[in-house]
N, C-alpha and C positions, 0 to 999 in steps of 0.2 A: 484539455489544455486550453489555457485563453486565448492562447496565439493558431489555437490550429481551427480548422474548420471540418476537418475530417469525424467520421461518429463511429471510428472505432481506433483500436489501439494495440499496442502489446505491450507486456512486457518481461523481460529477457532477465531471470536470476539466477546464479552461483549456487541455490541454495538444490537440496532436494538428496542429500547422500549418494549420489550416483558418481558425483565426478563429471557431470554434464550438465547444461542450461536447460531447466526446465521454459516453456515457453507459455502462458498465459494467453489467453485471449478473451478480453472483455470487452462486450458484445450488449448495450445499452436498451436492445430487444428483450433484454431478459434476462436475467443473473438465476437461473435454472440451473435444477443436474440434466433436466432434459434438453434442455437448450445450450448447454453445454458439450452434451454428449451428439448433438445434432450437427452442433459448428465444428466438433472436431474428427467427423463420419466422413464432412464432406471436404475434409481435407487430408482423408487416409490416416489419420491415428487417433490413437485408443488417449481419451481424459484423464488426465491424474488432480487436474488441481482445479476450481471449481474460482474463479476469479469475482471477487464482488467488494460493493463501495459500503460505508454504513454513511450517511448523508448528516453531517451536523446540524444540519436545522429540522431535523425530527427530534420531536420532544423525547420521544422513546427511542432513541437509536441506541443508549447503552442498554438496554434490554433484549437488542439483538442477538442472536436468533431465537428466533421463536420456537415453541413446539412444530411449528405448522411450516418449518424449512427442513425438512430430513434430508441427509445427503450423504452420500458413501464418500464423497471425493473428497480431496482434504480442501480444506478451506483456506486463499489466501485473502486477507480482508485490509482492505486498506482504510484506517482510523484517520480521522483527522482532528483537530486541539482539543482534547477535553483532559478533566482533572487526573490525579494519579488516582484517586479513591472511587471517581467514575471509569476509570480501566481496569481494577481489581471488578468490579462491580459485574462489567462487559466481560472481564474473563470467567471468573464466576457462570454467569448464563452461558458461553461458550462450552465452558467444563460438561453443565449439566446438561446441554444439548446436544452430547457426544462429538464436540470439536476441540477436545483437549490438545488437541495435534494441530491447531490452526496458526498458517502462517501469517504475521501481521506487519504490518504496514505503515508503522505509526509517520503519522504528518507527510506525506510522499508529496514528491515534484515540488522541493520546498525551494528549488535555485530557479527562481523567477521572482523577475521585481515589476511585476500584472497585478491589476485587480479581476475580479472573479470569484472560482471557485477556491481557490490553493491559497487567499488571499491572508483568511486567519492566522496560516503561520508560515507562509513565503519571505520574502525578503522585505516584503510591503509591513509587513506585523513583526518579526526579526530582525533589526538591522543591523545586529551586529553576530556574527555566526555562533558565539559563546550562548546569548538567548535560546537561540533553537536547539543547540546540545542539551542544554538544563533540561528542554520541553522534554524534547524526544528522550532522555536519560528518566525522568519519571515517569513518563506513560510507559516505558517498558515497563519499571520497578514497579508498575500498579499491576500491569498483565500476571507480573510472576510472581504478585502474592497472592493469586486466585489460587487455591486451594487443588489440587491435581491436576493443574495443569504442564504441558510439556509445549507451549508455544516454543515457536522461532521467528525471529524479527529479524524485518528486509529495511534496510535503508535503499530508499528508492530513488533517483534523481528524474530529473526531464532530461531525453538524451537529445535536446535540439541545440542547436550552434548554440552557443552561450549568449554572444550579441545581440541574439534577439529579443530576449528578455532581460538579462540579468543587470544588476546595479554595477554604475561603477566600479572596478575595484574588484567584487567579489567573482569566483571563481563555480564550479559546479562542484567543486569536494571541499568545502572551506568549511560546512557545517559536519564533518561528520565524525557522529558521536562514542566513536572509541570501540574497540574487537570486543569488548565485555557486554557491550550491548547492540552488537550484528552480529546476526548468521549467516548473514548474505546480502549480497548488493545487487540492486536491480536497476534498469535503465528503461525509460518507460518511452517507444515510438511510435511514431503518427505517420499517418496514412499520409503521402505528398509533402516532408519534410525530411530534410540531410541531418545529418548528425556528425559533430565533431568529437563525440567520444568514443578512443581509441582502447 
């Protein structure tokens, strides 16, 4: 987050067929299953979800994963602005690198009006909440014409007070893109900041 200074984070989603919050923890040391399995050892429970970024300013990032990421856990991967026909592409490689089951994340912590990292398609690149439904409503429709795949998509927010980032006017649920295209809602917090989502 732009506004945080913290280097690590969580975040808290609906999703996971249990009836309970799964809890994520991504950990900038390393987006590992062993470093995964290591952050969650020393916190007395057992990994189910394998939390990781694909970074838009890599040329290859819709290529990701590669052979060379094997992982039993599931994957929730948080995508940021790319085209519908580059997320078929991405899910595609996901398919065939046995993460047909990968939870995704399209455009997350998009209710911030910061430049940075979330800038592409925040409030700074979206100004009007309708834009970012469109965004986020194709890159599903790109995920789910990858061929076998069974993703689920998280609409994610920043769970920080709203006034501290966000525009005028707008609100932390004002972009969001309709039950046909969420699985689940997740709220993403920082280490040494309050939250007024209730």
């Amino acid at each position: 987050s732009s506004s945080s200074s913290s280097s690590s984070s969580s975040s808290s989603s609906s999703g996971g067929g249990s009836g309970h919050p799964l809890l994520g923890i991504a950990d900038p040391s390393g987006y590992t299953q062993s470093k995964v399995n290591s952050d969650a050892s020393k916190m007395g429970v057992t990994a189910q979800v394998l939390t990781t970024f694909c970074d838009p300013g890599s040329g290859s990032w819709i290529n990701y994963p590669s052979g060379s990421d094997p992982s039993t856990l599931q994957w929730s991967i948080a995508v940021g602005l790319i085209s519908q026909q580059a997320a078929t592409t991405m899910g595609q490689n996901l398919v065939a690198n046995g993460h047909a089951n990968a939870d995704i994340r399209p455009l997350w912590e998009m209710n911030q009006n910061v430049s940075g990292f979330f800038s592409g398609w925040n409030e700074t690149a979206f100004t009007q909440p309708a834009q970012y439904m469109s965004a986020f409503q194709a890159e599903v429709n790109g995920f789910r014409a990858a061929a076998g795949q069974h993703f689920t998509f998280d609409w994610d927010v920043n769970a920080q007070d709203g006034s501290q980032n966000q525009a005028q006017g707008r609100t932390q649920f004002d972009t969001y893109p309709g039950d046909s295209y969420v699985d689940s809602v997740g709220f993403d917090y920082y280490q040494g900041n309050t939250s007024d989502v209730t």
